[in-house]
PQR file with spaces between the fields and no chain letter, atoms N, CA, C, O and H, PARSE charges and radii, in Angstrom:
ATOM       1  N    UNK     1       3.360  138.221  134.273 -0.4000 1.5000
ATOM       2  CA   UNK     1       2.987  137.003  134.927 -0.0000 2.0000
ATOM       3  C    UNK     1       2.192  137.386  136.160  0.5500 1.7000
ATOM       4  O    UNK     1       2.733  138.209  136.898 -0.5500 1.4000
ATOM       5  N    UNK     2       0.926  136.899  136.527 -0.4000 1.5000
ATOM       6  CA   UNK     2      -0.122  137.614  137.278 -0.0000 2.0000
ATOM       7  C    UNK     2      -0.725  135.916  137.279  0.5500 1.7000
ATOM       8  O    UNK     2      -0.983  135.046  136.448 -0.5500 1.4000
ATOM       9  H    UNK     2       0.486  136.230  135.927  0.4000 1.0000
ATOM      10  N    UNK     3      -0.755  136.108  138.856 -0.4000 1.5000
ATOM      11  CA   UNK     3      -1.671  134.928  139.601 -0.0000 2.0000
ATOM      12  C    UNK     3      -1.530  133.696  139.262  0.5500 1.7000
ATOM      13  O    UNK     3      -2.523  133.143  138.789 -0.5500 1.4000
ATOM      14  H    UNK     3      -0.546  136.816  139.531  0.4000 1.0000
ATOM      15  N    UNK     4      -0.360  132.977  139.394 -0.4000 1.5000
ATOM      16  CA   UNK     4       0.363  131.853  139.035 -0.0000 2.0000
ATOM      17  C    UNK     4       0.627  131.027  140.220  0.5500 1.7000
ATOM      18  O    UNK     4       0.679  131.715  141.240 -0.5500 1.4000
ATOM      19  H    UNK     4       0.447  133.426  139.778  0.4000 1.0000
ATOM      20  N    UNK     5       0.778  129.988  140.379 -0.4000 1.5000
ATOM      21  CA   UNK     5       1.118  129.404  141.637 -0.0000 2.0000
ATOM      22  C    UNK     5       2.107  127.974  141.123  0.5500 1.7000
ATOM      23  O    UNK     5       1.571  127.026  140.548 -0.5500 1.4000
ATOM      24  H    UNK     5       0.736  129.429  139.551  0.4000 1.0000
ATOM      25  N    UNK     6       3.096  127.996  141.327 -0.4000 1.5000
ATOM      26  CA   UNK     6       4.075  127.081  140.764 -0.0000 2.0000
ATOM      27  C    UNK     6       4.513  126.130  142.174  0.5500 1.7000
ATOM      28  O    UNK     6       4.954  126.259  143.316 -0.5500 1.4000
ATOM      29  H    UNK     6       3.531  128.766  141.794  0.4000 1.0000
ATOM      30  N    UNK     7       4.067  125.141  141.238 -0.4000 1.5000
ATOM      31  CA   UNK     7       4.853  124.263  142.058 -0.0000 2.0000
ATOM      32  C    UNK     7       6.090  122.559  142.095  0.5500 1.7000
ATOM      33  O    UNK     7       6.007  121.638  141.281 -0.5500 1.4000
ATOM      34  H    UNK     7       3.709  125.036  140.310  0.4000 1.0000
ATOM      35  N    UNK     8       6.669  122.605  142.775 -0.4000 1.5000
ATOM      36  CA   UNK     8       7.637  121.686  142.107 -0.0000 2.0000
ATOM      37  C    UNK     8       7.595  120.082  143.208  0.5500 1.7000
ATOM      38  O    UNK     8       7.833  119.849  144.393 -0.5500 1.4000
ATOM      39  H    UNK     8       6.736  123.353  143.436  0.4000 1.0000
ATOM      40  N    UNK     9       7.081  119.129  141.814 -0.4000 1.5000
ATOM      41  CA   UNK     9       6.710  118.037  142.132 -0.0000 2.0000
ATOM      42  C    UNK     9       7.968  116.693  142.450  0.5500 1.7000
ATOM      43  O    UNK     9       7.992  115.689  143.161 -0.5500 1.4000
ATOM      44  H    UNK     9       6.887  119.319  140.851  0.4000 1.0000
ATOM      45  N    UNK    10       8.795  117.272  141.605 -0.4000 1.5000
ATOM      46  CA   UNK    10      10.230  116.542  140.912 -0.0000 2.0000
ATOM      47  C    UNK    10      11.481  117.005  141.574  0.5500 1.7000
ATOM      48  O    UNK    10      11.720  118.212  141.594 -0.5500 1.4000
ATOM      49  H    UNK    10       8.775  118.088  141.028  0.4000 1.0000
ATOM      50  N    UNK    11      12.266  116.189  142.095 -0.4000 1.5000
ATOM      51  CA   UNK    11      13.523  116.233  142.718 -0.0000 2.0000
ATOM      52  C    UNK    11      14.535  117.075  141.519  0.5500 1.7000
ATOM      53  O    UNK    11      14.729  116.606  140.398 -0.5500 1.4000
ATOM      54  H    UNK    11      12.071  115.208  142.079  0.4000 1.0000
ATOM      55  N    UNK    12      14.972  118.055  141.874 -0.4000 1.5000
ATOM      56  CA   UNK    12      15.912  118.518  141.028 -0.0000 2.0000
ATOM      57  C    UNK    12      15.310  119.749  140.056  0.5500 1.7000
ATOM      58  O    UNK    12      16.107  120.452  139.434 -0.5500 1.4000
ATOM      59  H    UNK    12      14.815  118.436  142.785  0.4000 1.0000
ATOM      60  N    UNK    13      14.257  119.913  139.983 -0.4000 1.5000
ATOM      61  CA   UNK    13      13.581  121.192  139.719 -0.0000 2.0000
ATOM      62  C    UNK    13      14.071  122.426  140.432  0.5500 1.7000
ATOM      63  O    UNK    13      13.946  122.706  141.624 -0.5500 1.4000
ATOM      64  H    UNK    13      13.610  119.342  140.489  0.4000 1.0000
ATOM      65  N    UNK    14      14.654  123.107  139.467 -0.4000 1.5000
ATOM      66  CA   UNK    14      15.417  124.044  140.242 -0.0000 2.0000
ATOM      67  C    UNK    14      14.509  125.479  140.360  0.5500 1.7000
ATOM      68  O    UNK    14      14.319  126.147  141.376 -0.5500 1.4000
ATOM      69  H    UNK    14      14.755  122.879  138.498  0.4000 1.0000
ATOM      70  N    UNK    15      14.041  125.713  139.055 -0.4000 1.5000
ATOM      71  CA   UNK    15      13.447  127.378  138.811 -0.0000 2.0000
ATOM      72  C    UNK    15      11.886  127.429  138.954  0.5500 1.7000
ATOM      73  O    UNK    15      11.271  126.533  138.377 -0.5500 1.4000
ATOM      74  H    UNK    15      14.195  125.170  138.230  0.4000 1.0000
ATOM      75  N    UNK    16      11.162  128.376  139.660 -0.4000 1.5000
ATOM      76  CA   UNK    16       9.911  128.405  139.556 -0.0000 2.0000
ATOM      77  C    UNK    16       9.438  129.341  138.921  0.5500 1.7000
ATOM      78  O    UNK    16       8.332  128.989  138.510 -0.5500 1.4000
ATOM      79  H    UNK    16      11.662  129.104  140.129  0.4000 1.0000
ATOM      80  N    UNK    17       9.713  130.521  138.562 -0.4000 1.5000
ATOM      81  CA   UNK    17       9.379  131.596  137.633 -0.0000 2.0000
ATOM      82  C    UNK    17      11.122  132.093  137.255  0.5500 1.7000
ATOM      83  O    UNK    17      11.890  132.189  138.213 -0.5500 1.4000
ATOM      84  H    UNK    17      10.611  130.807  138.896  0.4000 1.0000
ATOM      85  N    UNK    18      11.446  132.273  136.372 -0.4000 1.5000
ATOM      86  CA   UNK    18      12.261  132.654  135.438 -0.0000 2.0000
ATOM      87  C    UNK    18      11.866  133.776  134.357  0.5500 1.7000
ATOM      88  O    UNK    18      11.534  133.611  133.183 -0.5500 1.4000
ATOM      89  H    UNK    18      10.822  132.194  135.594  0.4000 1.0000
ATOM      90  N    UNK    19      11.967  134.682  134.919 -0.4000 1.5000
ATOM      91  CA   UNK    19      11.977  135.732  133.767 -0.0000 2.0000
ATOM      92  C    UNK    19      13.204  135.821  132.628  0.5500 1.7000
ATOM      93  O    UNK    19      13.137  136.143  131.441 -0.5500 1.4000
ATOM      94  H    UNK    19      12.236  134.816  135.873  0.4000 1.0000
ATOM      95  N    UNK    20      14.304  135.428  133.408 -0.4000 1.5000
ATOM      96  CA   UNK    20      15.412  135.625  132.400 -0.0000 2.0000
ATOM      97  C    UNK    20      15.447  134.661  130.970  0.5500 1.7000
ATOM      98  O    UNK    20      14.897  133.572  130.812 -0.5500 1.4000
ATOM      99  H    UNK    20      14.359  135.166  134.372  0.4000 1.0000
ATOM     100  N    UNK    21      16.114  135.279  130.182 -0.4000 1.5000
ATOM     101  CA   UNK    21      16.390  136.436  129.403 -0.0000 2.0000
ATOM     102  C    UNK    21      15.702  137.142  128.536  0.5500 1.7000
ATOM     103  O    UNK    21      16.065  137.547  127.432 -0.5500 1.4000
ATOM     104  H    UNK    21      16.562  136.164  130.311  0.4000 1.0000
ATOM     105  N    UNK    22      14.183  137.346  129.345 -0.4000 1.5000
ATOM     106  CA   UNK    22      13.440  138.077  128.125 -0.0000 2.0000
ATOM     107  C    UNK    22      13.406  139.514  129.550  0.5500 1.7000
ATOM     108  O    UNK    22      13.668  139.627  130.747 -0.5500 1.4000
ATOM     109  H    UNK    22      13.888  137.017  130.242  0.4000 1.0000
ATOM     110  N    UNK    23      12.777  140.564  128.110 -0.4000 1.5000
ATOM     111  CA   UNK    23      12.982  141.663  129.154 -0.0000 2.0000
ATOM     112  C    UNK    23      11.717  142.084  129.723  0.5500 1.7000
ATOM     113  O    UNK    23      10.769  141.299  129.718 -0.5500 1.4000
ATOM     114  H    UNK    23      12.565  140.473  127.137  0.4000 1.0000
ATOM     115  N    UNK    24      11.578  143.598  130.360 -0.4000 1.5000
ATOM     116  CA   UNK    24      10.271  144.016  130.459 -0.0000 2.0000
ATOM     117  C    UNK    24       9.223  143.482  131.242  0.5500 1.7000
ATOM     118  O    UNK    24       8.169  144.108  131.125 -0.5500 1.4000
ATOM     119  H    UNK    24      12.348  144.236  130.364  0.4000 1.0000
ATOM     120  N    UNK    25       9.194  142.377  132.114 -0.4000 1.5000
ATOM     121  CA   UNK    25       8.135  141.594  132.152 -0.0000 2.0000
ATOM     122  C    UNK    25       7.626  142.316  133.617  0.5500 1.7000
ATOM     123  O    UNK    25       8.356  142.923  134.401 -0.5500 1.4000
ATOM     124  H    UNK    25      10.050  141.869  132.210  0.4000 1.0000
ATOM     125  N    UNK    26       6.389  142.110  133.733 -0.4000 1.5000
ATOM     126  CA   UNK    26       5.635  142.811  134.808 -0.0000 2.0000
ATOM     127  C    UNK    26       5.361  141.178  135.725  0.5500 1.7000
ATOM     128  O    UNK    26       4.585  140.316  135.313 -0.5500 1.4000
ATOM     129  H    UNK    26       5.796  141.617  133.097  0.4000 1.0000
ATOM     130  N    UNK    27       6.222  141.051  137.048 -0.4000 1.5000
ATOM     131  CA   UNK    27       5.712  140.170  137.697 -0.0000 2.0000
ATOM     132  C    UNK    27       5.215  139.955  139.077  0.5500 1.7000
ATOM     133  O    UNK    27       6.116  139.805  139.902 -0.5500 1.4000
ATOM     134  H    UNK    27       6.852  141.752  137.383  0.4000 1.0000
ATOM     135  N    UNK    28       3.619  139.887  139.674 -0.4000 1.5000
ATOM     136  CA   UNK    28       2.568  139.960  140.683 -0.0000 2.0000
ATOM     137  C    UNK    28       1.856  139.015  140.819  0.5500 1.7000
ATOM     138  O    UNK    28       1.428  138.189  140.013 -0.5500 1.4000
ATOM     139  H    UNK    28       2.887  140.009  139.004  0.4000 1.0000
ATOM     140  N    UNK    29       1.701  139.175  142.113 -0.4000 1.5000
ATOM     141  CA   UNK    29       0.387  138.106  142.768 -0.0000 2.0000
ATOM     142  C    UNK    29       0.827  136.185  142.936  0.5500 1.7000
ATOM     143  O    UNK    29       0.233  135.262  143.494 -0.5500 1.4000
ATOM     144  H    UNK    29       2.048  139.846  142.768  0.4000 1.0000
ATOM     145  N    UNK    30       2.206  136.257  142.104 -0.4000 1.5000
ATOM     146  CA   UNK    30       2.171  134.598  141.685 -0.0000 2.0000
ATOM     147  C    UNK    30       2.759  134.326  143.354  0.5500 1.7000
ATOM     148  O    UNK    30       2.964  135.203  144.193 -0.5500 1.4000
ATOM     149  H    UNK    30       2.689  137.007  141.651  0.4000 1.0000
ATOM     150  N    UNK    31       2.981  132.547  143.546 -0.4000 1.5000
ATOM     151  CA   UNK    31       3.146  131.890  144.310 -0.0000 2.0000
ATOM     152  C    UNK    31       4.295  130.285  143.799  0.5500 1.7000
ATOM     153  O    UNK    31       4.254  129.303  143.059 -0.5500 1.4000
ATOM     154  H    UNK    31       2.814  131.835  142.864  0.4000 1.0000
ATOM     155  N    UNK    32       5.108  130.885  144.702 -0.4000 1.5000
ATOM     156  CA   UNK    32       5.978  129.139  144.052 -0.0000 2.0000
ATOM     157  C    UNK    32       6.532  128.646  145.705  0.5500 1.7000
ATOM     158  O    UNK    32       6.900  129.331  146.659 -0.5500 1.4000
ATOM     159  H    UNK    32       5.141  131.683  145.304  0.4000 1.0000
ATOM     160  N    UNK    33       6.388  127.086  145.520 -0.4000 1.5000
ATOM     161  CA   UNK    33       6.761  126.333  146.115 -0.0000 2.0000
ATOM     162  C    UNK    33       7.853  124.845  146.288  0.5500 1.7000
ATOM     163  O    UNK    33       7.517  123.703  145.974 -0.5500 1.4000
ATOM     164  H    UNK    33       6.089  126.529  144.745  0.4000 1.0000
ATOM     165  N    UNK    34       8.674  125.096  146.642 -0.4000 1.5000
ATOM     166  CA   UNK    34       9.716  123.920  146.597 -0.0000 2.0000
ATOM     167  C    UNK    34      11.030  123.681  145.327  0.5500 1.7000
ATOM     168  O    UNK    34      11.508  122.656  144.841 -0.5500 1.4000
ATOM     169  H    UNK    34       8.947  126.023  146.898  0.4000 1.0000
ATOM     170  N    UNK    35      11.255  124.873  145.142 -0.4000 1.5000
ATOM     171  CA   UNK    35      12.053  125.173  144.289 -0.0000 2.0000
ATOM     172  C    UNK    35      13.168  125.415  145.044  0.5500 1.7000
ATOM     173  O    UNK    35      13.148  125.781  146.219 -0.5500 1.4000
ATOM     174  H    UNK    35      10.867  125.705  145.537  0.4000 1.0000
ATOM     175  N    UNK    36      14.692  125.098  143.999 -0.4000 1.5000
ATOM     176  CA   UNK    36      15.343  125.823  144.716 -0.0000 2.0000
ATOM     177  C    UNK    36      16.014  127.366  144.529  0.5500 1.7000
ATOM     178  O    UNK    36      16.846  127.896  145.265 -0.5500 1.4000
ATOM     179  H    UNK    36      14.708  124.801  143.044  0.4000 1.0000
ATOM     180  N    UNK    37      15.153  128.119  142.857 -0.4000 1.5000
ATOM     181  CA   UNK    37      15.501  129.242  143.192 -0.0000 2.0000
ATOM     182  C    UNK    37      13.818  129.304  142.689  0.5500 1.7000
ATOM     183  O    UNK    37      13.362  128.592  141.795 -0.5500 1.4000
ATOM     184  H    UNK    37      14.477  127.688  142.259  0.4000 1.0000
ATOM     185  N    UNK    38      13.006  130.342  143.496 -0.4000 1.5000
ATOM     186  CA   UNK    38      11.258  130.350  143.358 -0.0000 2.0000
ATOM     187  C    UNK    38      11.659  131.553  142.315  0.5500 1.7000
ATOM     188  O    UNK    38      11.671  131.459  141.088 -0.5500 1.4000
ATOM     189  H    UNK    38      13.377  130.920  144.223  0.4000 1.0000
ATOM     190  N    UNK    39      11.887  132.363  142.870 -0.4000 1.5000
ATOM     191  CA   UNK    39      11.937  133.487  141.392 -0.0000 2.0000
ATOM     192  C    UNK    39      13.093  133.886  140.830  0.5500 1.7000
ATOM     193  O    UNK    39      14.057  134.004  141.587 -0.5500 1.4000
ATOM     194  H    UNK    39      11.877  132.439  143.867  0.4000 1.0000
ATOM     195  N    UNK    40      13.228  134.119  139.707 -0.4000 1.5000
ATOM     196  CA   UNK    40      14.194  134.685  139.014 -0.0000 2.0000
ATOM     197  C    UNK    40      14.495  135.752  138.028  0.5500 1.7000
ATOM     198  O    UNK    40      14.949  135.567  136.898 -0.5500 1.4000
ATOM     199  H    UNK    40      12.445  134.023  139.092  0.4000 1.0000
ATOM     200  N    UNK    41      14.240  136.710  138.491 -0.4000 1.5000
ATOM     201  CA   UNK    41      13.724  137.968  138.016 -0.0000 2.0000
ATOM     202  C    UNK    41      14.819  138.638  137.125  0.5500 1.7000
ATOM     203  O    UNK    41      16.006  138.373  137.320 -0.5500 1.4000
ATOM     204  H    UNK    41      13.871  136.860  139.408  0.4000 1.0000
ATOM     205  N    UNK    42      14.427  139.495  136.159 -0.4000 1.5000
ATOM     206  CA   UNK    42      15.388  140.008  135.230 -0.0000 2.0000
ATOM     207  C    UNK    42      15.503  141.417  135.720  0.5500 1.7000
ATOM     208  O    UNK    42      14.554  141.999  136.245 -0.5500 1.4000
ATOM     209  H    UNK    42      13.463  139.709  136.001  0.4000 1.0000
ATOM     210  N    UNK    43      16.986  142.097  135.495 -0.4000 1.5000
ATOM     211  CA   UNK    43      17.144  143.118  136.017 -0.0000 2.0000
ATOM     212  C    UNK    43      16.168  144.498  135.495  0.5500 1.7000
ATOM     213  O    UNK    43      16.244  145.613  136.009 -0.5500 1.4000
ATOM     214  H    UNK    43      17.757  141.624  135.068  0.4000 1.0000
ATOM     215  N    UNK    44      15.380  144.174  134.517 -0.4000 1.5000
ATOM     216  CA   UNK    44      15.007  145.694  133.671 -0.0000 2.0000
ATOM     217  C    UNK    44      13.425  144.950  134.362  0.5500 1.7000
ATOM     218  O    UNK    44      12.668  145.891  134.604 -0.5500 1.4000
ATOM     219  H    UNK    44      15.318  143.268  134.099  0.4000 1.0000
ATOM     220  N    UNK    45      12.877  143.838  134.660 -0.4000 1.5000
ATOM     221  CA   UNK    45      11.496  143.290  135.546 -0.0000 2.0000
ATOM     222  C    UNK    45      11.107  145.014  136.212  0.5500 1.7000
ATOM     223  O    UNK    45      11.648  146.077  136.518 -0.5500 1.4000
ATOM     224  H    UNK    45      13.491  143.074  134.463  0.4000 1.0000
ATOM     225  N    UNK    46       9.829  144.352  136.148 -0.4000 1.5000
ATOM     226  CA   UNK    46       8.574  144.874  137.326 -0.0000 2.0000
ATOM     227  C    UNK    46       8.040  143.713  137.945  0.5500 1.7000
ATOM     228  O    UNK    46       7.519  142.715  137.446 -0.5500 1.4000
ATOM     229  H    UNK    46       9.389  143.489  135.900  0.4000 1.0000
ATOM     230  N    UNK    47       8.343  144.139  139.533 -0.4000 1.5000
ATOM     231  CA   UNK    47       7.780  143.006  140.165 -0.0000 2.0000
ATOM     232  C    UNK    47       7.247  143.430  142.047  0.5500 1.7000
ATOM     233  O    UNK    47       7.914  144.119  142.820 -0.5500 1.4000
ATOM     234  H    UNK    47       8.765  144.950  139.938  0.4000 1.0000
ATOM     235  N    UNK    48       6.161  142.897  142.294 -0.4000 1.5000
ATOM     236  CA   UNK    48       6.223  142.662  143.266 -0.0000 2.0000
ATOM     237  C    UNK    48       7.051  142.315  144.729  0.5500 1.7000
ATOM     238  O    UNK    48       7.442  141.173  144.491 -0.5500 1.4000
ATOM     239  H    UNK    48       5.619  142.338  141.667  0.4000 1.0000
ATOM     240  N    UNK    49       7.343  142.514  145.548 -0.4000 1.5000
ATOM     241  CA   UNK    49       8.028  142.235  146.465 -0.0000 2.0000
ATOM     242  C    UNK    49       7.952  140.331  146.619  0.5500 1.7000
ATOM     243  O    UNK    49       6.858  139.822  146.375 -0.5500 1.4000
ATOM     244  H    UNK    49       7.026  143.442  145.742  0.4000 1.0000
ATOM     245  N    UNK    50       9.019  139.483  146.980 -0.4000 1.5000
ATOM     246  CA   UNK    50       9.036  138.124  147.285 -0.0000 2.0000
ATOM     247  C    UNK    50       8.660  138.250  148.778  0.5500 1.7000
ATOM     248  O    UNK    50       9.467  138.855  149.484 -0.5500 1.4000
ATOM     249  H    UNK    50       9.908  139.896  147.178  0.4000 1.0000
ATOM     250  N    UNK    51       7.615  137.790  149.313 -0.4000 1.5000
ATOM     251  CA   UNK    51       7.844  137.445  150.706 -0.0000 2.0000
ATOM     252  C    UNK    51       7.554  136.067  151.392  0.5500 1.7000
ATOM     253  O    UNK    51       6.477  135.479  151.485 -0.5500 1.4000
ATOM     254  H    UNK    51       6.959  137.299  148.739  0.4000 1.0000
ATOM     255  N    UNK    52       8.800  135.705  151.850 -0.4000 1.5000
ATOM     256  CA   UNK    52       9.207  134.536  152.744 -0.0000 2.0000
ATOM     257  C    UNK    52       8.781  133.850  154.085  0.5500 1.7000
ATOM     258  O    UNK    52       8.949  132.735  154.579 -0.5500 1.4000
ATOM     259  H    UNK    52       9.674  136.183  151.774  0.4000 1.0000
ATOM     260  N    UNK    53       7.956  135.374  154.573 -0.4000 1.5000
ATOM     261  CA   UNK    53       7.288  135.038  155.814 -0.0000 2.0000
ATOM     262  C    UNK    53       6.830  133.664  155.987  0.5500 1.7000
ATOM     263  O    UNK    53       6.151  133.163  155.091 -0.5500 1.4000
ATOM     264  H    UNK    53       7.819  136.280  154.172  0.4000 1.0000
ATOM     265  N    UNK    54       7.163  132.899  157.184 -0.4000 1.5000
ATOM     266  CA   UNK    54       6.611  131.596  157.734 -0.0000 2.0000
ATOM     267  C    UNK    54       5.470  132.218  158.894  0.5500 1.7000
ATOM     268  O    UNK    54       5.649  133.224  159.581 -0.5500 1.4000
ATOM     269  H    UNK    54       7.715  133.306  157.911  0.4000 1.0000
ATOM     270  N    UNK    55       4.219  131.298  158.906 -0.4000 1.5000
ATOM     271  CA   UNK    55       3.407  131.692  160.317 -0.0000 2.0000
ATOM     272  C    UNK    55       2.359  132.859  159.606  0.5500 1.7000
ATOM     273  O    UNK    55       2.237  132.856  158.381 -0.5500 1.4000
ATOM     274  H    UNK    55       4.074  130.481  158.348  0.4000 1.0000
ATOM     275  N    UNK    56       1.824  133.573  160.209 -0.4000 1.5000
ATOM     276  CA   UNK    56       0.681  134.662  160.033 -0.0000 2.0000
ATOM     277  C    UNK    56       1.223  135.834  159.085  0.5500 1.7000
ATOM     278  O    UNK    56       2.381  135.919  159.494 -0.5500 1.4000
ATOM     279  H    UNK    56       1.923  133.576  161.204  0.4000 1.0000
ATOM     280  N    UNK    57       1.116  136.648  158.220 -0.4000 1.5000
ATOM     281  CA   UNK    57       1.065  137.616  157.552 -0.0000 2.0000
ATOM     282  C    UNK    57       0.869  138.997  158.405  0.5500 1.7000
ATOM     283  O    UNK    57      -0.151  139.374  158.983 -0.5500 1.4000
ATOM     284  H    UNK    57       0.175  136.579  157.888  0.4000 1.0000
ATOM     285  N    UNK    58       2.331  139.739  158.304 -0.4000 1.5000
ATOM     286  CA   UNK    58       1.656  140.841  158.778 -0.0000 2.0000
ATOM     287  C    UNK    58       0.170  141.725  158.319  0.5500 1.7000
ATOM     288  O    UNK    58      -0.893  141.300  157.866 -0.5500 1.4000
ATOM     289  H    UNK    58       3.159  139.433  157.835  0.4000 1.0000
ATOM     290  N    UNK    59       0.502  142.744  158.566 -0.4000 1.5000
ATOM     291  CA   UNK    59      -0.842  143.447  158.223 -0.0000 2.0000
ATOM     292  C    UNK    59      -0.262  145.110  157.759  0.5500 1.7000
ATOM     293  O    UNK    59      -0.950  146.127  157.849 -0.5500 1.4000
ATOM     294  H    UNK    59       1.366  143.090  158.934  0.4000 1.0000
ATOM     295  N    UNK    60       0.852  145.059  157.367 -0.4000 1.5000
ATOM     296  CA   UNK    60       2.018  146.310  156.849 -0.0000 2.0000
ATOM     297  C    UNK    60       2.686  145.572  155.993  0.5500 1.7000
ATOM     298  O    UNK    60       2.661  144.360  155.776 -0.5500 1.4000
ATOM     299  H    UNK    60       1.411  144.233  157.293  0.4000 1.0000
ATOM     300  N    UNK    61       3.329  146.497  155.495 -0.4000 1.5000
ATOM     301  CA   UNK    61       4.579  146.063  154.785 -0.0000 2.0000
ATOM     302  C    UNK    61       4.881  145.545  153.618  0.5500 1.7000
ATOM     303  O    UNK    61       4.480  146.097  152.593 -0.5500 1.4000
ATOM     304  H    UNK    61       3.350  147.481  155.671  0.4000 1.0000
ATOM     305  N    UNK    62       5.616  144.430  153.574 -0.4000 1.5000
ATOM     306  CA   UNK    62       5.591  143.830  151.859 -0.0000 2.0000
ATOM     307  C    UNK    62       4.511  142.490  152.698  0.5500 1.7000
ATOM     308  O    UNK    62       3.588  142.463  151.884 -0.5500 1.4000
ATOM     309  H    UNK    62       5.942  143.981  154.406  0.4000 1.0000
ATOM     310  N    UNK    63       4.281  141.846  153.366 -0.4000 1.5000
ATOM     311  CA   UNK    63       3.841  140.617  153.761 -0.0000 2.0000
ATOM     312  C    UNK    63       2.226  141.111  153.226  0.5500 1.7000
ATOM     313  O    UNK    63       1.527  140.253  152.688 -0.5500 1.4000
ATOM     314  H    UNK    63       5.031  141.868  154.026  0.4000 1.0000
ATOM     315  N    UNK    64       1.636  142.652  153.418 -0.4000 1.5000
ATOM     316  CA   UNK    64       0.523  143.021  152.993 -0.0000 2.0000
ATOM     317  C    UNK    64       0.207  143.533  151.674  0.5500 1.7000
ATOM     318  O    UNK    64      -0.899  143.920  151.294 -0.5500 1.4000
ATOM     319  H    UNK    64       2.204  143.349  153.855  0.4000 1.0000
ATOM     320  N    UNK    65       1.552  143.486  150.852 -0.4000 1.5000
ATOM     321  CA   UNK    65       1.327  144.209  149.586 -0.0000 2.0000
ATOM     322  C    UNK    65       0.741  143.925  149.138  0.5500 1.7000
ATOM     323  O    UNK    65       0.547  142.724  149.329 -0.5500 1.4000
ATOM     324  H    UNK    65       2.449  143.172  151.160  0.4000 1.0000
ATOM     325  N    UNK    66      -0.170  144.584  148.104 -0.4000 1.5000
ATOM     326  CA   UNK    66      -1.560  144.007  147.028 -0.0000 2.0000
ATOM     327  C    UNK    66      -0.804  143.356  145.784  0.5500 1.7000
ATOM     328  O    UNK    66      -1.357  142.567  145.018 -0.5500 1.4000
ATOM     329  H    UNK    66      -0.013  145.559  147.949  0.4000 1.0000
ATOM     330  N    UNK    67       0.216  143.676  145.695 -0.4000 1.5000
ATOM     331  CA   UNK    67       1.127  142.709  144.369 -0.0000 2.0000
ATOM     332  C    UNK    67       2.330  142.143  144.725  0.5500 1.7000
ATOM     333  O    UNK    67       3.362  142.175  144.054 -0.5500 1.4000
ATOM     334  H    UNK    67       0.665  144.317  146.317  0.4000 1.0000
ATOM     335  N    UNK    68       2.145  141.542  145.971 -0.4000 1.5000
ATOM     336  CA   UNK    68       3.082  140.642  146.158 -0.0000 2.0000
ATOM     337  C    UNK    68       3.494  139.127  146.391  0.5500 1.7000
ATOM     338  O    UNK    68       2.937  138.479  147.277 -0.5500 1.4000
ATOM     339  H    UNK    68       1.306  141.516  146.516  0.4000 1.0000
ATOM     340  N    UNK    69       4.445  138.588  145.611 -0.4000 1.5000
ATOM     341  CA   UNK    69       4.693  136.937  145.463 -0.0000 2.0000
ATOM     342  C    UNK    69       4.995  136.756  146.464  0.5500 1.7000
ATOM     343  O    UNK    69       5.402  137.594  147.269 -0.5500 1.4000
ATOM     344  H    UNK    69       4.898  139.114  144.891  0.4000 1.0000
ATOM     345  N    UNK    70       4.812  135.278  146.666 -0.4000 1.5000
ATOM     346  CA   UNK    70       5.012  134.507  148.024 -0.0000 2.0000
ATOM     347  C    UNK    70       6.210  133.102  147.783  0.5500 1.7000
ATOM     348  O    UNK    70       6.009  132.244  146.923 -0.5500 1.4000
ATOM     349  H    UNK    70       4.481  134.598  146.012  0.4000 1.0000
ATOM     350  N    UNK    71       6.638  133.098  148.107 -0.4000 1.5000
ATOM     351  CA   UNK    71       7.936  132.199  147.882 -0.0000 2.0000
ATOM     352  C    UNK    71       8.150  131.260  149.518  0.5500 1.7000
ATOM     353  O    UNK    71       8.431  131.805  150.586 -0.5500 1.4000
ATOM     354  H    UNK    71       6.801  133.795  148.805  0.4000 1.0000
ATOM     355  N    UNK    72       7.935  129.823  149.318 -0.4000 1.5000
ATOM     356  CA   UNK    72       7.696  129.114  150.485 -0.0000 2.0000
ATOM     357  C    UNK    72       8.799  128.368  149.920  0.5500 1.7000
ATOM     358  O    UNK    72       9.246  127.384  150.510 -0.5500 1.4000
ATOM     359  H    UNK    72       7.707  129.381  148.451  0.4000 1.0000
């Protein structure tokens, strides 16, 4: 899952990316909003770092990673 941006329109929408229960899955770059769980990653996943940051983006770290989801 690569460059996705999810978002939840509907009261009670709980999941924004769900990998579970398939395996293997490589997950980067996506974006979810207003969920109440944004990702849900499977334990055997490849994935990007989630970052939560509110306000400006560092310029290190996971906030700068080149494959990393953003979860607002």
């Amino acid at each position: 899952m690569d460059g996705n941006h999810v978002v939840s329109h509907a009261a009670g929408s709980t999941y924004g990316i769900d990998s579970y229960p398939t395996q293997s899955n490589l997950v980067v770059r996506n974006s979810c909003v207003g969920h109440a769980f944004n990702f849900t990653v499977d334990s055997d996943d490849t994935f990007g770092p989630i970052v939560t940051t509110v306000g400006m983006l560092a310029t290190n770290g996971a906030d700068a990673h080149p494959w990393a989801n953003f979860s607002r």
